[in-house]
N, C-alpha and C positions, 0 to 999 in steps of 0.2 A: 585741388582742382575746383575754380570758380564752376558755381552752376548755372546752367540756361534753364530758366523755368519756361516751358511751352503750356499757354492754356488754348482750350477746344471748346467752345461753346456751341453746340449743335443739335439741332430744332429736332424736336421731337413729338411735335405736335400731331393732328389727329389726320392731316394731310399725308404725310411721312409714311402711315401704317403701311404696314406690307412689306412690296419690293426694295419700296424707295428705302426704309431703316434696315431693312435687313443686307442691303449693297452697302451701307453707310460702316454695316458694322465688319461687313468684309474689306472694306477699303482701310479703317483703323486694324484690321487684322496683322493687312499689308505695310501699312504704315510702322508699327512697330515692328514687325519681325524687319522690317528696313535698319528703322534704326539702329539694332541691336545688331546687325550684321557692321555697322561704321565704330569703328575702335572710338575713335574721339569721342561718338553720340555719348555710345554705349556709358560713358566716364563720366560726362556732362551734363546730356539734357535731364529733367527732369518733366514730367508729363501731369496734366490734370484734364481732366473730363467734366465739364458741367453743362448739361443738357437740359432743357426748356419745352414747358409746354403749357397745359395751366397752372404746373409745378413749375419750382427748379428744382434740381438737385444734383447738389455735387456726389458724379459717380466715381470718381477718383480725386482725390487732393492730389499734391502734389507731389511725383513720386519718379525715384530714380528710373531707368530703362532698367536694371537688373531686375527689378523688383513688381513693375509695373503689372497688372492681372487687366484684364481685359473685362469691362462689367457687362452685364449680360440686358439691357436696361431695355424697354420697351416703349407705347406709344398709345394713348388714350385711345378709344372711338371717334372723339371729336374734342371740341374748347378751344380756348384763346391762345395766343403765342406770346406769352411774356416776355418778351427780349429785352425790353426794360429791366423788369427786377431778376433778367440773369445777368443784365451788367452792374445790377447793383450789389449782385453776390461776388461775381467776380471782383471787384473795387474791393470790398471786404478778404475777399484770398490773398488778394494779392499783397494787402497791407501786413497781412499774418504771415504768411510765405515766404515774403521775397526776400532776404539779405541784403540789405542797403550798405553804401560804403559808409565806410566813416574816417577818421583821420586815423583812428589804431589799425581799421584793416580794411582790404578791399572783400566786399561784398559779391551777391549774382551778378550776373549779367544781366544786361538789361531785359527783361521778358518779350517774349514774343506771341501775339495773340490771334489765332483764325475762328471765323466765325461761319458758320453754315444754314441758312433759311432756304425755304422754300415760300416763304411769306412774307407778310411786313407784320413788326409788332401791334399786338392788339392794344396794348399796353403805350400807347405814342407820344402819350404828356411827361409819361417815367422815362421814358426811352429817349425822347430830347434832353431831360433832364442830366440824363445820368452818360450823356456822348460828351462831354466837359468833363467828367470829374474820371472818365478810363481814359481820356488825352491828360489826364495830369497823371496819371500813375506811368509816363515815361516810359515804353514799351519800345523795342527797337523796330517794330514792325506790327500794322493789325492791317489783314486782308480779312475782306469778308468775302463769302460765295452767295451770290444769289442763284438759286438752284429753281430750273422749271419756269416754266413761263408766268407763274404767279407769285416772282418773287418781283419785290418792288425796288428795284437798284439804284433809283435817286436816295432811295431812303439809307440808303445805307453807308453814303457819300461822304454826309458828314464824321462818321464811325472811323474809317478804316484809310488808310494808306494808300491801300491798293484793291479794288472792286472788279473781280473775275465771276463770269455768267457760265453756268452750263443749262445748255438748255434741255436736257432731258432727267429723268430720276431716273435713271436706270442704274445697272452696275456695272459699266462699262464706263459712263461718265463719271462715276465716282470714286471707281479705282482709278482713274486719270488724276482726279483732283486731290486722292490723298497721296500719291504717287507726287503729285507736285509738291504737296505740303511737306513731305517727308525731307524731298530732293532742297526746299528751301529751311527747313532746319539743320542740315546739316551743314549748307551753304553761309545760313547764318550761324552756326557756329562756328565755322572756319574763319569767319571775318572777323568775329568779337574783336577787340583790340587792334584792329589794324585799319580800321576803317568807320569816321564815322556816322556810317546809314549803313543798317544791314542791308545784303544784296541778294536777292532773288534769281532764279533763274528766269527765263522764261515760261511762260505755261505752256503747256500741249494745244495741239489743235481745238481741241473739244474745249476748252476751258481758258476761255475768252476774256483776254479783260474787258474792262467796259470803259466805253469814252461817253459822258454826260457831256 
């Protein structure tokens, strides 16, 4: 069974504290116990967690659904929102992780990346820098979420694919949106090979694309 490597990059910054992280971590609650209920997921995806804020760090590498544990990971008082040098960590996972084809064998799938702020990076010179070289690691899809009214959604245009706004932190909007992220990984795992652009569902009410 080829694998779908799923990465999560999601802010963690000193805005987040509270409800907003604590909805965050109930929505990946949900998010996994989804997947694990889909026979295919269950077989295929693989999951990673890397979270940002004056840090990065990776809370989970890359790791089957059977296996997956859930990290229990928190949220400074305040500081900057490196979204740069989380995409320069992820460029680095994704090199070490992913199974590339080759002519002896077929490799992963092509990865699929969502991304979650409530902000714009503080970090803006690395974060231009480093939007080039996560479009070369060949992903079959990067949505980002701009979360709250203080997230900056042009900024995040050049990044992703697909650019969806909720406008509140609460936990009602975020169970929506991991609820979508869920319902489109499994969508894009059904497509792998038969189609080529992964395909999305629609998003919920709450969880808006954005037209720039």
């Amino acid at each position: 069974m080829r694998r779908l490597p799923v990465y999560l990059l999601l802010d963690t910054s000193g805005s987040m504290r509270g409800e907003p992280i604590e909805s965050v971590k109930g929505g990946l609650q949900a998010l996994v116990a989804s997947l694990r209920r889909d026979p295919q997921a269950l077989e295929s995806v693989h999951l990673a967690i890397v979270t940002f804020d004056r840090d990065v760090t990776v809370q989970v590498p890359l790791t089957p659904m059977e296996q997956f544990q859930l990290p229990d990971f928190s949220t400074p008082d305040s500081g900057p929102t490196h979204l740069g040098l989380a995409l320069e960590k992820l460029c680095a996972l994704v090199d070490s992780e992913v199974i590339r084809s080759s002519e002896e064998s077929k490799g992963d799938w092509r990865p699929l990346l969502f991304v979650m702020t409530d902000g714009s990076a503080s970090d803006s010179a690395k974060f231009k820098m480093m939007v080039p070289e996560v479009r070369k690691r060949g992903f079959g899809i990067i949505v980002a979420c701009a979360a709250g009214p203080k997230a900056k959604k042009a900024e995040l245009q050049p990044l992703a694919d697909q650019v969806v706004e909720l406008e509140t932190l609460d936990s009602s909007g975020f169970e929506r949106f991991f609820e979508w992220v869920s319902a489109s990984v499994a969508m894009g795992n059904k497509s792998m090979g038969t189609s080529s652009q992964v395909l999305l569902p629609p998003p919920p009410d709450d969880v808006k694309p954005t037209v720039l």
